[in-house]
N, CA, C and O atoms as a GROMACS GRO file, in nm:
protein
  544
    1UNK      N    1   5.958  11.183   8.050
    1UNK     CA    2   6.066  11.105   7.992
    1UNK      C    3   6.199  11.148   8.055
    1UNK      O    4   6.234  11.265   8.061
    2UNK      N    5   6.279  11.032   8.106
    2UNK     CA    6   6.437  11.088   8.159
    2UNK      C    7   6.554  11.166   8.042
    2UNK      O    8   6.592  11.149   7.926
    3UNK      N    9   6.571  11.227   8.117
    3UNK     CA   10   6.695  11.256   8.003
    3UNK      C   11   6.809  11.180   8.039
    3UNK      O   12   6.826  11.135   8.152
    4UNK      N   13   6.908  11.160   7.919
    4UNK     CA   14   6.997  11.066   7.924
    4UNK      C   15   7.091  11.103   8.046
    4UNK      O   16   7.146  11.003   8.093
    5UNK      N   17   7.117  11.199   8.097
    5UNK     CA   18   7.191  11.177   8.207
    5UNK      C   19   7.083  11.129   8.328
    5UNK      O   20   7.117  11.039   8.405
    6UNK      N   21   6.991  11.174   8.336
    6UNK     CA   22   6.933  11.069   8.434
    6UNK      C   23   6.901  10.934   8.406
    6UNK      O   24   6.847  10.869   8.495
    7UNK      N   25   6.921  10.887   8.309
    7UNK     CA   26   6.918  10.764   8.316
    7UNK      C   27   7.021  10.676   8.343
    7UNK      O   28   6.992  10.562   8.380
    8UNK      N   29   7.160  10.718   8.329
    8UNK     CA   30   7.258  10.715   8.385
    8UNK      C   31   7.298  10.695   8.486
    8UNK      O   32   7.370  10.603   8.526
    9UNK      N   33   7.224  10.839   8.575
    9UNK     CA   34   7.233  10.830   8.727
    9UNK      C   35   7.170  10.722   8.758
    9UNK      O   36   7.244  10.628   8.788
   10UNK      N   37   7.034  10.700   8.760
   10UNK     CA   38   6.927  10.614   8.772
   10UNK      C   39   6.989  10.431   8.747
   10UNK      O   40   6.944  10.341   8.818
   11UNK      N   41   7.072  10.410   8.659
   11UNK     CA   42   7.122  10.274   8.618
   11UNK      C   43   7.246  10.302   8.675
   11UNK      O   44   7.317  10.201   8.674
   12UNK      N   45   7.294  10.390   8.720
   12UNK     CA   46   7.450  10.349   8.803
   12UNK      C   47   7.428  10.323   8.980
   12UNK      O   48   7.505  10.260   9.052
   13UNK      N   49   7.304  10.388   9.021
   13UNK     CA   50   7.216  10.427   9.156
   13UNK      C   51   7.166  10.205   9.154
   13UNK      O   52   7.207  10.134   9.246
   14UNK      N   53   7.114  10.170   9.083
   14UNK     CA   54   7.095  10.055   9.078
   14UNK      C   55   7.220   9.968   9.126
   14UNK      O   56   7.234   9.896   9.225
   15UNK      N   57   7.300  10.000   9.027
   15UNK     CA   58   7.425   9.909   9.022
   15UNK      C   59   7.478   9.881   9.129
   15UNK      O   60   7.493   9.769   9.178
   16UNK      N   61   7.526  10.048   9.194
   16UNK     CA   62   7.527  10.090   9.304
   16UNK      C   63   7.444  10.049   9.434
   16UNK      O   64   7.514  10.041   9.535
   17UNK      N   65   7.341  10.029   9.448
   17UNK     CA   66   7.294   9.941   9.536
   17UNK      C   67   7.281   9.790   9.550
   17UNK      O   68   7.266   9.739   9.662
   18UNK      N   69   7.286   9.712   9.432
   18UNK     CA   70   7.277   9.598   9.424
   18UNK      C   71   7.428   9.554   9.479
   18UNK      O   72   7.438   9.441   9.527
   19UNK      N   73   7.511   9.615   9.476
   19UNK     CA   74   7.672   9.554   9.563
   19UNK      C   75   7.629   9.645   9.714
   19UNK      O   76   7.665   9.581   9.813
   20UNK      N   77   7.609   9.687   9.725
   20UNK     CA   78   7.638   9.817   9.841
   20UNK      C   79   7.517   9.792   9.954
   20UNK      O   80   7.520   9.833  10.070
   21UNK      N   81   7.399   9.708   9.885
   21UNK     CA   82   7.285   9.678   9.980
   21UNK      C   83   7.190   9.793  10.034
   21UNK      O   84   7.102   9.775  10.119
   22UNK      N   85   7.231   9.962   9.951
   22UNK     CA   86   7.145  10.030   9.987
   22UNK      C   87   7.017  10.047   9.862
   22UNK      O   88   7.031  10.008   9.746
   23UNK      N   89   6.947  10.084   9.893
   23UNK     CA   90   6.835  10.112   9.740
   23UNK      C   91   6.839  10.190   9.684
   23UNK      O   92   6.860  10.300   9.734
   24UNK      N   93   6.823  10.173   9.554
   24UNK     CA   94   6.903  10.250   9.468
   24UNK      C   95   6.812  10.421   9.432
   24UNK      O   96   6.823  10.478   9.324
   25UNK      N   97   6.745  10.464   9.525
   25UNK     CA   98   6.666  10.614   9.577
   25UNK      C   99   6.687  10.686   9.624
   25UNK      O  100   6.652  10.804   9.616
   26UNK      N  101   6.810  10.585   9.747
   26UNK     CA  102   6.904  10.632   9.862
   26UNK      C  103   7.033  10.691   9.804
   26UNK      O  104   7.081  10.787   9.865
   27UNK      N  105   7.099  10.643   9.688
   27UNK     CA  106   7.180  10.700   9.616
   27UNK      C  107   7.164  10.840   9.479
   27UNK      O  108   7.126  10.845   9.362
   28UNK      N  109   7.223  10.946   9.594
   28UNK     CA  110   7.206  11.090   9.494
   28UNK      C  111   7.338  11.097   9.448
   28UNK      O  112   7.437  11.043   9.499
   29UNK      N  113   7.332  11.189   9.322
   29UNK     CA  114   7.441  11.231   9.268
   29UNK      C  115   7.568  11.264   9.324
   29UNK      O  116   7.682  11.249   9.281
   30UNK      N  117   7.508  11.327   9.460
   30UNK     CA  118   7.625  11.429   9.494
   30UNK      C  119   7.660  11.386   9.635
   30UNK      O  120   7.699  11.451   9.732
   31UNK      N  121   7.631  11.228   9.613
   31UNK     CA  122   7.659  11.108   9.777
   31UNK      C  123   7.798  11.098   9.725
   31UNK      O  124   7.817  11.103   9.604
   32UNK      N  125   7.879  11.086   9.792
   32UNK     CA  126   8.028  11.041   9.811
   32UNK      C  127   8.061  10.914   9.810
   32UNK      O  128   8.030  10.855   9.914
   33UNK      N  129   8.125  10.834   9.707
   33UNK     CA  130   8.105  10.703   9.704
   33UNK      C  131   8.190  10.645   9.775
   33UNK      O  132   8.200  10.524   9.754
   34UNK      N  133   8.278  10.702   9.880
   34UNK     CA  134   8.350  10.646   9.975
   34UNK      C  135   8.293  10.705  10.132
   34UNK      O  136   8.292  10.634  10.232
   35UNK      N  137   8.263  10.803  10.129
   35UNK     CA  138   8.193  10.872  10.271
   35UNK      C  139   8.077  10.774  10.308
   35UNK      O  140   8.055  10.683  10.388
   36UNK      N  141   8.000  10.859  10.183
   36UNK     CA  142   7.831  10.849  10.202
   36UNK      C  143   7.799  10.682  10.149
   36UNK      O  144   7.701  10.618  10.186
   37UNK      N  145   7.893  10.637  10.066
   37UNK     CA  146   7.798  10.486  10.003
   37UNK      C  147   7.878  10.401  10.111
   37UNK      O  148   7.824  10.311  10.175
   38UNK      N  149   8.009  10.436  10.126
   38UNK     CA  150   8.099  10.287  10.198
   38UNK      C  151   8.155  10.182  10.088
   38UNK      O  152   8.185  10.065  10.107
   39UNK      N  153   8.160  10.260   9.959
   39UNK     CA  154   8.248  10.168   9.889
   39UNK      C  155   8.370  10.129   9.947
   39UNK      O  156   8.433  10.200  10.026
   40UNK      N  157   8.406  10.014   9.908
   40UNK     CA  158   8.505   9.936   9.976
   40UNK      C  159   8.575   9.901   9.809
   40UNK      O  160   8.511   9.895   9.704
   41UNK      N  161   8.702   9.884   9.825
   41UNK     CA  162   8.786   9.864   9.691
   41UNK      C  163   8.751   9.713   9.644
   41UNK      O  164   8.723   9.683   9.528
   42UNK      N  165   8.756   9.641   9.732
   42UNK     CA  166   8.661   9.532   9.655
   42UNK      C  167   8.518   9.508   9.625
   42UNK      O  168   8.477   9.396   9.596
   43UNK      N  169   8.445   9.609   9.631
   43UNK     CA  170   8.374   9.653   9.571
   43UNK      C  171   8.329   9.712   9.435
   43UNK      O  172   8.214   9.712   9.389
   44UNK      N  173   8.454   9.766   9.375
   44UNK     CA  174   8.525   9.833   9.296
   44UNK      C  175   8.490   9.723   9.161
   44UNK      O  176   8.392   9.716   9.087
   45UNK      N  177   8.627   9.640   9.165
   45UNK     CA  178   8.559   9.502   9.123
   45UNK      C  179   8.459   9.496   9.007
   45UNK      O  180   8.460   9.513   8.885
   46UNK      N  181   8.345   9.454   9.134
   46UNK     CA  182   8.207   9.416   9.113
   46UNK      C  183   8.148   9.535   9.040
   46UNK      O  184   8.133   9.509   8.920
   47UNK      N  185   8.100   9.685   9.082
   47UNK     CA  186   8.044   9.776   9.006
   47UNK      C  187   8.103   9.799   8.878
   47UNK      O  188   8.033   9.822   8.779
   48UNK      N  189   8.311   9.791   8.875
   48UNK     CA  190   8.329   9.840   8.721
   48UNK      C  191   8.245   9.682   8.634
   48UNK      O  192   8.191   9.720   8.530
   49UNK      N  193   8.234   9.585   8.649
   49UNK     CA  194   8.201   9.470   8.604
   49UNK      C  195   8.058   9.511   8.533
   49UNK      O  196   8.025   9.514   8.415
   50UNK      N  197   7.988   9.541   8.652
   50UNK     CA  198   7.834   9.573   8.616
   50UNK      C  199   7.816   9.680   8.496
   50UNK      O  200   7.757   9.650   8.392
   51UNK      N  201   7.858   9.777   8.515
   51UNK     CA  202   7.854   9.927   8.470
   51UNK      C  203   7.917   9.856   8.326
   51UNK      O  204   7.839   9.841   8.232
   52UNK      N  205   8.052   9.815   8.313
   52UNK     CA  206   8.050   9.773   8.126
   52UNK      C  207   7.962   9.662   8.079
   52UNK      O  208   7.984   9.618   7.966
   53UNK      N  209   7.869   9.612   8.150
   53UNK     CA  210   7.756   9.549   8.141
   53UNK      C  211   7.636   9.570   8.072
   53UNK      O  212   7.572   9.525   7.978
   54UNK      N  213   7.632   9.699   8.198
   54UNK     CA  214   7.497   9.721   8.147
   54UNK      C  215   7.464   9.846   8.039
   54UNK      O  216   7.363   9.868   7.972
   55UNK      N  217   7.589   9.916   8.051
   55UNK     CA  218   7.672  10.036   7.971
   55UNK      C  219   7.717  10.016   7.847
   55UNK      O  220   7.689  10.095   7.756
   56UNK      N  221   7.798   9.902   7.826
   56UNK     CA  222   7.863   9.846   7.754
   56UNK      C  223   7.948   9.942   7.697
   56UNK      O  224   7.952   9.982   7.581
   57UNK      N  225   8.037   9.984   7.825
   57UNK     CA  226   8.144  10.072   7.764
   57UNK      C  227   8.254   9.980   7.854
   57UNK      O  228   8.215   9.886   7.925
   58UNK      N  229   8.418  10.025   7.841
   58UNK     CA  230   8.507   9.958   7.908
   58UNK      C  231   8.535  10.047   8.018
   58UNK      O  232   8.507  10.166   7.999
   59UNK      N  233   8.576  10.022   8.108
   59UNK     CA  234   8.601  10.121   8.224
   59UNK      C  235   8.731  10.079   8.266
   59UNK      O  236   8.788  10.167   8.331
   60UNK      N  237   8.809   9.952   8.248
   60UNK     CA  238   8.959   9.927   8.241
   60UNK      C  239   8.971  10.003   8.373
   60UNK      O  240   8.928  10.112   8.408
   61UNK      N  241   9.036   9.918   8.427
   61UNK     CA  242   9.134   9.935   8.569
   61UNK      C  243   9.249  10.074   8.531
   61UNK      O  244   9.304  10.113   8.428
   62UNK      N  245   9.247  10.112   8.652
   62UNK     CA  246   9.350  10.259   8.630
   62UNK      C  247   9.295  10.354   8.544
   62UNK      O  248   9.370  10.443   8.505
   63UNK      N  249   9.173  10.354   8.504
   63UNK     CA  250   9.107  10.452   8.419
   63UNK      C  251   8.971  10.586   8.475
   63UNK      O  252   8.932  10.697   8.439
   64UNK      N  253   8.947  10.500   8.565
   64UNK     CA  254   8.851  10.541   8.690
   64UNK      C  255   8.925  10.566   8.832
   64UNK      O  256   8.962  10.662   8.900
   65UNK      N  257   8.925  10.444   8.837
   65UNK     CA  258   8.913  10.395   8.999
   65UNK      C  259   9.055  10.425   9.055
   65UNK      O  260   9.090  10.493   9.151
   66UNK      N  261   9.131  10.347   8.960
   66UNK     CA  262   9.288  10.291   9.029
   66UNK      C  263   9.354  10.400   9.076
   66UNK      O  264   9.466  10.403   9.023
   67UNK      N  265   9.332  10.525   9.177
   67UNK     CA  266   9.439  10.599   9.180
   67UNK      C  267   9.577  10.579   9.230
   67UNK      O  268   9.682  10.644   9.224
   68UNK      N  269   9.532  10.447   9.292
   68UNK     CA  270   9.656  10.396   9.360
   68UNK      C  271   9.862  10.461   9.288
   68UNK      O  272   9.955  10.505   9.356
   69UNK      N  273   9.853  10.434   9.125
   69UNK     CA  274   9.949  10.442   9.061
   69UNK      C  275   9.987  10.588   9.090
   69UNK      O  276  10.101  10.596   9.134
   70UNK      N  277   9.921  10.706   9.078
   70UNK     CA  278   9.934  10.821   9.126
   70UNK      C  279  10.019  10.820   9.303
   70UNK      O  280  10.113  10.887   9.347
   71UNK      N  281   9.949  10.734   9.354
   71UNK     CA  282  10.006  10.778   9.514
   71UNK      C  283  10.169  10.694   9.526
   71UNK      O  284  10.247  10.689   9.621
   72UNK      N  285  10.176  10.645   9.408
   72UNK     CA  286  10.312  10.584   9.433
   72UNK      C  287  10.399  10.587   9.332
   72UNK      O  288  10.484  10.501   9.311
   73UNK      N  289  10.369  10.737   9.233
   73UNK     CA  290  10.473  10.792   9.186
   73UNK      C  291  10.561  10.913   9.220
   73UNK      O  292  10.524  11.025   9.184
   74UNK      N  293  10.654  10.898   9.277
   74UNK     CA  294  10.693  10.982   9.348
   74UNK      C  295  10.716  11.141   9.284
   74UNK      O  296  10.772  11.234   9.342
   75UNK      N  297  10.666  11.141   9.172
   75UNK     CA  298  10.684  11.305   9.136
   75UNK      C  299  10.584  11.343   9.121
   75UNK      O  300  10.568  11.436   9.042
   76UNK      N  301  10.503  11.301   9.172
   76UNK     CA  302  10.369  11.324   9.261
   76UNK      C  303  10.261  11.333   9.348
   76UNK      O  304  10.141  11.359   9.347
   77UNK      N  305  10.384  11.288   9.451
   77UNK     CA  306  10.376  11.310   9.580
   77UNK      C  307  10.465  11.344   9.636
   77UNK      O  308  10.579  11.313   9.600
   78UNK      N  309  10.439  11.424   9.750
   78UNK     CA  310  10.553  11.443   9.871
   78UNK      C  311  10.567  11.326   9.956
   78UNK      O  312  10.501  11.221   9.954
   79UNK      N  313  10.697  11.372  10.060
   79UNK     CA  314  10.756  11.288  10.130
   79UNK      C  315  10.624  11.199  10.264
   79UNK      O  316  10.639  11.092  10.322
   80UNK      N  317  10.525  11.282  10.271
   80UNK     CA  318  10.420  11.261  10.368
   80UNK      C  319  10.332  11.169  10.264
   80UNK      O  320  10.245  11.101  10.319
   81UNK      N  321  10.340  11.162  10.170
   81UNK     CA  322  10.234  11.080  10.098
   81UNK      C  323  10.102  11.159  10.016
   81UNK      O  324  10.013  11.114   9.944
   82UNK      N  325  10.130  11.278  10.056
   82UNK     CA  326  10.027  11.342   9.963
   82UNK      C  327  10.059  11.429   9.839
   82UNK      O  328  10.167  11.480   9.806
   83UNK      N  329   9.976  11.432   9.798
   83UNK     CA  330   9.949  11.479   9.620
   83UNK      C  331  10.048  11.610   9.627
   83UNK      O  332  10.023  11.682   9.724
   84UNK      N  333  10.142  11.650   9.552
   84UNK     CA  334  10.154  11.783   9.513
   84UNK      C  335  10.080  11.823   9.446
   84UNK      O  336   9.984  11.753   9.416
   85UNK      N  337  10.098  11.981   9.382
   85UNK     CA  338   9.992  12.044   9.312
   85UNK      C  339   9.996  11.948   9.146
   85UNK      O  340   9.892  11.926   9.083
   86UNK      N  341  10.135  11.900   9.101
   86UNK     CA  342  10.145  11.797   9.030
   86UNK      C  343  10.054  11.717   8.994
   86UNK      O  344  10.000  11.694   8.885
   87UNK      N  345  10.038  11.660   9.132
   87UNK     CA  346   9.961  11.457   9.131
   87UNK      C  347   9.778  11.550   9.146
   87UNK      O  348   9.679  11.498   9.094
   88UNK      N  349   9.770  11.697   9.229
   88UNK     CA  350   9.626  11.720   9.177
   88UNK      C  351   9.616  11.750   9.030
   88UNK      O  352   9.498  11.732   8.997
   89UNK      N  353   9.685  11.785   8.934
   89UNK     CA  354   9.654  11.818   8.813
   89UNK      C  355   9.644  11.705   8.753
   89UNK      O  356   9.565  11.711   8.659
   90UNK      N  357   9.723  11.533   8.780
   90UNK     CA  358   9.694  11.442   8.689
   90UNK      C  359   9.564  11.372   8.738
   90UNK      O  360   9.510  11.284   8.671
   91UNK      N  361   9.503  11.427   8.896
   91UNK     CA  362   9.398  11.388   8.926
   91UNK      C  363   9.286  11.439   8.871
   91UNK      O  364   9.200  11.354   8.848
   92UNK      N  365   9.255  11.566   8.837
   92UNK     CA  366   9.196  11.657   8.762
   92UNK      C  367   9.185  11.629   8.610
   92UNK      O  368   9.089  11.680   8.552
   93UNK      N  369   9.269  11.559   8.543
   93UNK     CA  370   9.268  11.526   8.416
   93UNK      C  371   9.218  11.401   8.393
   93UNK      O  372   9.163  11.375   8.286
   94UNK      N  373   9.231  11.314   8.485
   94UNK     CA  374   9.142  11.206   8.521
   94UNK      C  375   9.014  11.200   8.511
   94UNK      O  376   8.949  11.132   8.432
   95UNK      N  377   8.981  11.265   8.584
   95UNK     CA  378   8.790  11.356   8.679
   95UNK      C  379   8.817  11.463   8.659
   95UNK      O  380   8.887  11.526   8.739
   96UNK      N  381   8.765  11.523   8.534
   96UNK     CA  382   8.785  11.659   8.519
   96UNK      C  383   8.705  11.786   8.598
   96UNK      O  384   8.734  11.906   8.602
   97UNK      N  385   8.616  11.726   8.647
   97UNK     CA  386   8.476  11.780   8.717
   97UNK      C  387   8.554  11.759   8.844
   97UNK      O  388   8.518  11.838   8.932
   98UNK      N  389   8.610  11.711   8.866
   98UNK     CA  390   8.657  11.626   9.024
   98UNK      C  391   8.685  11.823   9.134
   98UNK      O  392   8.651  11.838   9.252
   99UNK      N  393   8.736  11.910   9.065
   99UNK     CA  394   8.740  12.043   9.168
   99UNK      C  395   8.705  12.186   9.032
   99UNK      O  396   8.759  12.296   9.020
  100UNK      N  397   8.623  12.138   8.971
  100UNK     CA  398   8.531  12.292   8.912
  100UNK      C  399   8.580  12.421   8.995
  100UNK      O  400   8.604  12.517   8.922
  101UNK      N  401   8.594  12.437   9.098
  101UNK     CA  402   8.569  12.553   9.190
  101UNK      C  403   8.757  12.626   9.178
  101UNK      O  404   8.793  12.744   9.174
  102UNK      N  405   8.843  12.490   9.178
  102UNK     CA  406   9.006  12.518   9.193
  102UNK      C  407   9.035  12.507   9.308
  102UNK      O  408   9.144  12.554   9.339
  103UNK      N  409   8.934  12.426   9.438
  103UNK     CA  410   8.919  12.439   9.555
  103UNK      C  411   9.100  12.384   9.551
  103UNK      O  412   9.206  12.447   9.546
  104UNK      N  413   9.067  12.241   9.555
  104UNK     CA  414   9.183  12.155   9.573
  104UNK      C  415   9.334  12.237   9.504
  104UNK      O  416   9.443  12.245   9.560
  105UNK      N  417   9.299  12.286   9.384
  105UNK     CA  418   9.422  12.280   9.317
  105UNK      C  419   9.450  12.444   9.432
  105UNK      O  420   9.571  12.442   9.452
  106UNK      N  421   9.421  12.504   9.468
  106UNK     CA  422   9.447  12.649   9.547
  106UNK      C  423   9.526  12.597   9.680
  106UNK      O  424   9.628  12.649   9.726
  107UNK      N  425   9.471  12.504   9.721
  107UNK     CA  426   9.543  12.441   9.864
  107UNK      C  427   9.642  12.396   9.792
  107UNK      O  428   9.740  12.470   9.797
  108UNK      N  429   9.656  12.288   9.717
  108UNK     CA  430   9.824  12.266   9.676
  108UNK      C  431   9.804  12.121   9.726
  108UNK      O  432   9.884  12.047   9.669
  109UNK      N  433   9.748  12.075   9.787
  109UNK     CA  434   9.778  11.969   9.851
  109UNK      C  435   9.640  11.846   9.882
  109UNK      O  436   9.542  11.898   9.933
  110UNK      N  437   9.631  11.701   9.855
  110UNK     CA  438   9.576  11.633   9.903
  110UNK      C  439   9.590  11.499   9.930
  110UNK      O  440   9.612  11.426   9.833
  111UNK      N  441   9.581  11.444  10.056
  111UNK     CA  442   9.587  11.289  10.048
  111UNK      C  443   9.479  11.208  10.007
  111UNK      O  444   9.369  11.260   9.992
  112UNK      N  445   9.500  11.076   9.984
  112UNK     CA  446   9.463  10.936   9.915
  112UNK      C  447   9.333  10.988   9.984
  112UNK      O  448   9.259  11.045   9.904
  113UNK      N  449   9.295  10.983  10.088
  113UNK     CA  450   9.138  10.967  10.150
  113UNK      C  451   9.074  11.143  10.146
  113UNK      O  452   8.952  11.157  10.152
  114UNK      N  453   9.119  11.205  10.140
  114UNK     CA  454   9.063  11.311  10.142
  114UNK      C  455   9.023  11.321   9.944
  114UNK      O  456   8.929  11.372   9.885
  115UNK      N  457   9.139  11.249   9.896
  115UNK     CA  458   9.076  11.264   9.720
  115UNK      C  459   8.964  11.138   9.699
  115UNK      O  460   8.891  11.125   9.601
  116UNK      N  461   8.967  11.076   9.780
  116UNK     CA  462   8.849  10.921   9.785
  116UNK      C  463   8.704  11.002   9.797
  116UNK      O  464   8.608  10.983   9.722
  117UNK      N  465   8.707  11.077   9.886
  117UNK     CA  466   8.611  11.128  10.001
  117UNK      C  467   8.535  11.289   9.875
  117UNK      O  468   8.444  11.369   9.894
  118UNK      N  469   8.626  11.271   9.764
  118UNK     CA  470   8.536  11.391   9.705
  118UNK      C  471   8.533  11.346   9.588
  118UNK      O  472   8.546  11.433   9.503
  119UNK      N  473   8.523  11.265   9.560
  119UNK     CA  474   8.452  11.177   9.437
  119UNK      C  475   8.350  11.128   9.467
  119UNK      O  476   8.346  11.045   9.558
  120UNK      N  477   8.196  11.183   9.371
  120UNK     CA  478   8.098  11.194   9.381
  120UNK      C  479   8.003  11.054   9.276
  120UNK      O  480   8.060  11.023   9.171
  121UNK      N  481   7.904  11.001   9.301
  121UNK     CA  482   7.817  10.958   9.217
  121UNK      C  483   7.859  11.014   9.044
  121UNK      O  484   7.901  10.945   8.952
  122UNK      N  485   7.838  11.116   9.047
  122UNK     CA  486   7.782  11.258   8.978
  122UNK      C  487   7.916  11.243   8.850
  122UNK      O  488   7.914  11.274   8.731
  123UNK      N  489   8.000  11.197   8.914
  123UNK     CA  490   8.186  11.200   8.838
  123UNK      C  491   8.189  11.068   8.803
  123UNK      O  492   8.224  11.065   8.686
  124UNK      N  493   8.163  10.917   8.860
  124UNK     CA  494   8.129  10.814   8.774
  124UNK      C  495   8.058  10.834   8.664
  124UNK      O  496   8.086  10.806   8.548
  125UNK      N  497   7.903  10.916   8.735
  125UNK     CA  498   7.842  10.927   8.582
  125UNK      C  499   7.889  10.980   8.455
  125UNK      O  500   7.857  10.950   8.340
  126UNK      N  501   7.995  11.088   8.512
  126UNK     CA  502   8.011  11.178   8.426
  126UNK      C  503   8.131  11.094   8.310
  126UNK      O  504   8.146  11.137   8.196
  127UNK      N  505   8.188  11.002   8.349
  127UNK     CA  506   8.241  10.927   8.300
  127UNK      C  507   8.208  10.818   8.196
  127UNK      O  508   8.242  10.797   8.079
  128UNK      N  509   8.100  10.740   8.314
  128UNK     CA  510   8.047  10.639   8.206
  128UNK      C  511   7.986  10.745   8.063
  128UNK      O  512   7.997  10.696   7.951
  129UNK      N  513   7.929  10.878   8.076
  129UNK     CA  514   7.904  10.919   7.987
  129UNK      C  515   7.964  10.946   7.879
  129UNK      O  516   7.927  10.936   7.762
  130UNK      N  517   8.111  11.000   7.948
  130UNK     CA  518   8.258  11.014   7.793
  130UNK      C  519   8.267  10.891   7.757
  130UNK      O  520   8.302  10.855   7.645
  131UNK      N  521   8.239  10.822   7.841
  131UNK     CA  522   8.324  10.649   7.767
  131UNK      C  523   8.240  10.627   7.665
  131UNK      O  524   8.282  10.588   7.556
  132UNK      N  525   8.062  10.659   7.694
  132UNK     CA  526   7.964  10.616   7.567
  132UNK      C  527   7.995  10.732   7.471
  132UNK      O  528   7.997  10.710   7.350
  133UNK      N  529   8.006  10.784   7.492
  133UNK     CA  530   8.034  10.871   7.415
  133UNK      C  531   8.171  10.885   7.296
  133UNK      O  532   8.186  10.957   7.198
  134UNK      N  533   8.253  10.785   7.354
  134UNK     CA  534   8.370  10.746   7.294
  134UNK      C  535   8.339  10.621   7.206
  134UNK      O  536   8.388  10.602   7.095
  135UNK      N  537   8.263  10.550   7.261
  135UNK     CA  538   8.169  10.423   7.176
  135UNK      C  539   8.155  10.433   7.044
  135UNK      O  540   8.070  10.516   7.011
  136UNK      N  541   8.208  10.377   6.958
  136UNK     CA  542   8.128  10.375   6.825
  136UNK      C  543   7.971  10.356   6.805
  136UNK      O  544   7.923  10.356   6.692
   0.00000   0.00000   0.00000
C-alpha cells in the first residue's frame, strides 16, 4: 500500500507528464522541474490547473510558482538582479524545504534561474501536501 506522500508524488509524476510528454516513471522526486523536466512557464498554467483538480486544493498564482514578484521588488534584490540574503529568506518561507542545508542562505546570493534550477518535484509535493492539509 502507498503511503500518502507517495501517492502524491505518484499523482503529481502523472500530471507532470501528461503536459511535459515524459512518463510519469521518468519523473523522481529529486528531478528539477526546470533543469531535469523543461518546465516552461506556460506550462505552469496547465499543471497548477490539473493539480487543484485532481488535489482539490487551490494553488493560486504567486503562491507556488510566481516568483516573478520577488525579482522585482527591489528590497530584494540587488542592482544585478539577484536575490539578497533578504529575497532568499522570503524565498525560503515560500519553499521552506527549498535550502534545508543553509546552502543558499550562506552564499548570500541567488539569481531567478539558479532559484528555478533548485526547485525540486519533492517541494511541489511538499506543498500540495500543506495545502491538503490546510483543507477542511
Amino acid at each position: 500500500m502507498e503511503s500518502a506522500r507517495e501517492d502524491v508524488l505518484a499523482k503529481l509524476a502523472e500530471i507532470i507528464a501528461e503536459v511535459t510528454g515524459f512518463e510519469p516513471e521518468e519523473i523522481q522526486a529529486e528531478d528539477s522541474l526546470s533543469e531535469d523536466i523543461g518546465i516552461e512557464s506556460f506550462d505552469i498554467v496547465d499543471i497548477n490547473f490539473r493539480v487543484e483538480e485532481v488535489f482539490g486544493v487551490r494553488i493560486g498564482d504567486g503562491m507556488f510558482w510566481n516568483f516573478r514578484d520577488i525579482f522585482e521588488n527591489p528590497e530584494l534584490i540587488d542592482e544585478n538582479n539577484v536575490l539578497t540574503l533578504q529575497g532568499i529568506r522570503e524565498m525560503k518561507r515560500r519553499i521552506p524545504n527549498l535550502d534545508p542545508s543553509g546552502e543558499i542562505e550562506k552564499e548570500g546570493r541567488m539569481g531567478f534561474a539558479d532559484m528555478l534550477a533548485r526547485v525540486k518535484v519533492r517541494h511541489f509535493a511538499d506543498f500540495i501536501e500543506m495545502r491538503m492539509a490546510e483543507s477542511p
